[in-house]
C-alpha positions as CSV (number, residue, x, y, z in Angstrom):
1,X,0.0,0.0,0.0
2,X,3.1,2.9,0.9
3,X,4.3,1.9,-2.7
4,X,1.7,2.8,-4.5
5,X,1.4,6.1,-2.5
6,X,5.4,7.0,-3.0
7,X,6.1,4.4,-5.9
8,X,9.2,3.4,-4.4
9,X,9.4,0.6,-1.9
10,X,10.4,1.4,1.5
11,X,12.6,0.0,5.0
12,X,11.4,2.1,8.0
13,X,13.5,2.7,10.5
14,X,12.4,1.8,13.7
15,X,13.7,1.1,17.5
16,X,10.5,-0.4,18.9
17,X,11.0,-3.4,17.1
18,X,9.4,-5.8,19.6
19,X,6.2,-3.6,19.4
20,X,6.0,-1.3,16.1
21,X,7.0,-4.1,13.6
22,X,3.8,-6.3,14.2
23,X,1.7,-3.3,14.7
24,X,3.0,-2.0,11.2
25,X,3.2,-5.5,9.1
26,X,-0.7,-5.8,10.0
27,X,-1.1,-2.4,8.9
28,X,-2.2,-1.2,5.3
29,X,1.7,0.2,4.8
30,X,3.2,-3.3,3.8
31,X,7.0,-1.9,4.5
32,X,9.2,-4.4,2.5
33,X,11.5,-4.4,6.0
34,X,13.3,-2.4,8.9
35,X,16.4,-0.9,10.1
36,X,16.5,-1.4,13.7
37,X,19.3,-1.8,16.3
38,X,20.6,-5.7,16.6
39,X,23.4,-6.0,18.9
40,X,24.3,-8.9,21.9
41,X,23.8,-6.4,24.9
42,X,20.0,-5.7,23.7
43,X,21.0,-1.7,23.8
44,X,18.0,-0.1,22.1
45,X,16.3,-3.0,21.4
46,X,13.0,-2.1,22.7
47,X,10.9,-3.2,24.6
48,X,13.5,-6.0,25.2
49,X,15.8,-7.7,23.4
50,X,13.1,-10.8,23.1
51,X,10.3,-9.3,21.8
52,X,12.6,-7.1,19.2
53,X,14.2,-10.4,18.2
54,X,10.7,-12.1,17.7
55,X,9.0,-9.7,16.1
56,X,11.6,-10.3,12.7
57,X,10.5,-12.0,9.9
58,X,10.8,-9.7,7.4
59,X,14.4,-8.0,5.7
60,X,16.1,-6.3,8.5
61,X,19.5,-4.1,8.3
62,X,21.0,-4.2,12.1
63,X,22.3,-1.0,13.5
64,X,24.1,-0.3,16.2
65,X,25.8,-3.9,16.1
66,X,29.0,-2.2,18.3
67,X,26.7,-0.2,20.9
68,X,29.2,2.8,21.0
69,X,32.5,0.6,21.6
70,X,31.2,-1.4,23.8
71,X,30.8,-4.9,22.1
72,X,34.0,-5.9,20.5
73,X,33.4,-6.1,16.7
74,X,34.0,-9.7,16.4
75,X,30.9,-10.4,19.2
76,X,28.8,-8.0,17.2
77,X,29.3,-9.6,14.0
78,X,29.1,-13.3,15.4
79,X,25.7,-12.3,17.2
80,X,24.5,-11.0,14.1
81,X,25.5,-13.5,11.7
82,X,25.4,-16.4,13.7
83,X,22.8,-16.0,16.1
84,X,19.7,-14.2,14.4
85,X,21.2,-14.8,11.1
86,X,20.7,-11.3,9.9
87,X,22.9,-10.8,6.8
88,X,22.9,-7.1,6.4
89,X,24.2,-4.5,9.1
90,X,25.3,-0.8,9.5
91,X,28.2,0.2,11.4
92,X,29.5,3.3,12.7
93,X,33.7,3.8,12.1
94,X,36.2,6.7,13.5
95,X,39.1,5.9,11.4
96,X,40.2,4.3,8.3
97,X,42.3,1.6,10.4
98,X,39.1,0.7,12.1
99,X,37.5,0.8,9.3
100,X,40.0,-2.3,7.8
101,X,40.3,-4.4,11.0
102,X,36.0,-4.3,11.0
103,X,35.4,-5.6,7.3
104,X,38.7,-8.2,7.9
105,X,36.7,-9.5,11.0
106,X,33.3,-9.6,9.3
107,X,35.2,-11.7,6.2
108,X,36.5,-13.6,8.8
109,X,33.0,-14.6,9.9
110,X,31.4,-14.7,6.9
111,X,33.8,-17.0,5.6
112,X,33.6,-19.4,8.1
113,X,29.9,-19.3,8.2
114,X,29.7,-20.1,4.4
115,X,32.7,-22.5,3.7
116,X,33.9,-20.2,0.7
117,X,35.8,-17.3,0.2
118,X,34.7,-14.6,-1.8
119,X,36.7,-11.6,-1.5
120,X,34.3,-8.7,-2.1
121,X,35.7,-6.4,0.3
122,X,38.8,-4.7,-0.3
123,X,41.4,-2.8,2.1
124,X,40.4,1.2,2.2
125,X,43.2,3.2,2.1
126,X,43.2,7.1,1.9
């Protein structure tokens, strides 16, 4: 229904996952997914970290997989990956360096999740 209002089809982003999502996929709105937060300390995952996890069915893009610096990339991605088996997350960098040692550990995962390499990612250099 929002696509033929805007023609385009549409991810809302939302941090009341646990509530909003089933209020809004039983809605007229038909969102094709959601960017909400997904990380292993359950930081902004509202109401809890339970009901946000439960309430995803549809194409989610986590956010917020770090928490600040809190969770170690390596936990983030593994709790992503591995444990809700999202495939698609947005993370937040301060340097270039960081930037490197993030995507290495994410290939890292990925790799060992799929049993093959592909090497899409590249080193970013200035």
């Amino acid at each position: 229904m929002l696509k033929s209002y805007i023609g385009v089809k549409t991810l809302l982003g939302i941090h009341h996952a646990g509530i909003s999502i089933n209020n809004l996929d039983n809605s007229k709105l038909n969102f094709v997914g959601y960017i909400t937060p997904i990380n292993p300390l359950g930081v902004m995952m509202l109401p809890t970290q339970d009901l946000a996890i439960k309430a995803i069915e549809k194409t989610i893009i986590g956010i917020k997989p770090f928490v600040g610096v809190r969770v170690k990339p390596k936990d983030a991605f593994q709790y992503i990956l591995d444990n809700i088996g999202i495939k698609v997350c947005m993370m937040g960098v301060a340097s270039m360096e960081e930037l490197d040692e993030d995507i290495s550990i994410a290939q890292q995962i990925i790799f060992n999740q799929s049993g093959y390499y592909k090497n899409s990612f590249k080193k970013f250099k200035n």
